[in-house]
C-alpha positions in Angstrom: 81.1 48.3 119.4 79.9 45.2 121.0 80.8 42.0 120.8 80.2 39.9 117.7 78.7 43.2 115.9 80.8 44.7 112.6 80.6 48.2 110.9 81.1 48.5 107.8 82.5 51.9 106.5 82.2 53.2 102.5 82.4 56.0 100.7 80.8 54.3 97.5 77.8 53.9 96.5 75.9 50.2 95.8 77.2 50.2 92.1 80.8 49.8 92.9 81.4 46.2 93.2 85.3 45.8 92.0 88.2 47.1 94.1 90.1 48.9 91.7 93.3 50.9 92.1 91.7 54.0 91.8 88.7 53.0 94.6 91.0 51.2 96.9 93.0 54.6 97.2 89.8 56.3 97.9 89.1 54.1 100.3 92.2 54.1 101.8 92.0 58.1 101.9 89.2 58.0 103.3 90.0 55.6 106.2 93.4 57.4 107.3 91.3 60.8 107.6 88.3 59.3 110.0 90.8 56.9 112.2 91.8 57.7 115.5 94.8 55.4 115.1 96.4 53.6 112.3 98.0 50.1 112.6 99.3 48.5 109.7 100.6 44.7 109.0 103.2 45.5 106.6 103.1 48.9 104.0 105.1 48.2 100.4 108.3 50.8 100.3 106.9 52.9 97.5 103.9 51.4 97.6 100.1 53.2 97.5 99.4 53.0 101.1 102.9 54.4 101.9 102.6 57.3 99.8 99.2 58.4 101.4 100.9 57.7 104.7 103.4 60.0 103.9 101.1 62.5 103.4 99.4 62.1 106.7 100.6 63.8 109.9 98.9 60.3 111.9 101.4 58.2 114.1 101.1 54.1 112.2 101.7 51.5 114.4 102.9 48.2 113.6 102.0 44.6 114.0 104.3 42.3 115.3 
């Protein structure tokens, strides 16, 4: 992408305005299946994230 330009990515259609648990693991899903590399911040032991992590065969890097 260039500079100064953002894309936004969603699997939902205009109707879903509220993050809920159920549409933030969707989205999640979704995002570890397209990306070429994961990087993550911090991931909650036992948490959502981690558990769909587990699942995933992708390498996560993490921020320092």
């Amino acid at each position: 992408m260039e500079e100064g330009q953002i894309l936004f990515i969603t699997s939902f259609n205009k109707e879903v305005i509220r993050v809920t648990k159920d549409t933030a693991a969707m989205r999640n899903k979704m995002m570890i299946e397209i990306a070429d590399d994961i990087v993550a911040g911090h991931i909650s032991t036992g948490g959502l994230l981690a558990a769909l992590l587990k699942d995933s065969s992708k390498k996560v890097s993490f921020l320092k």
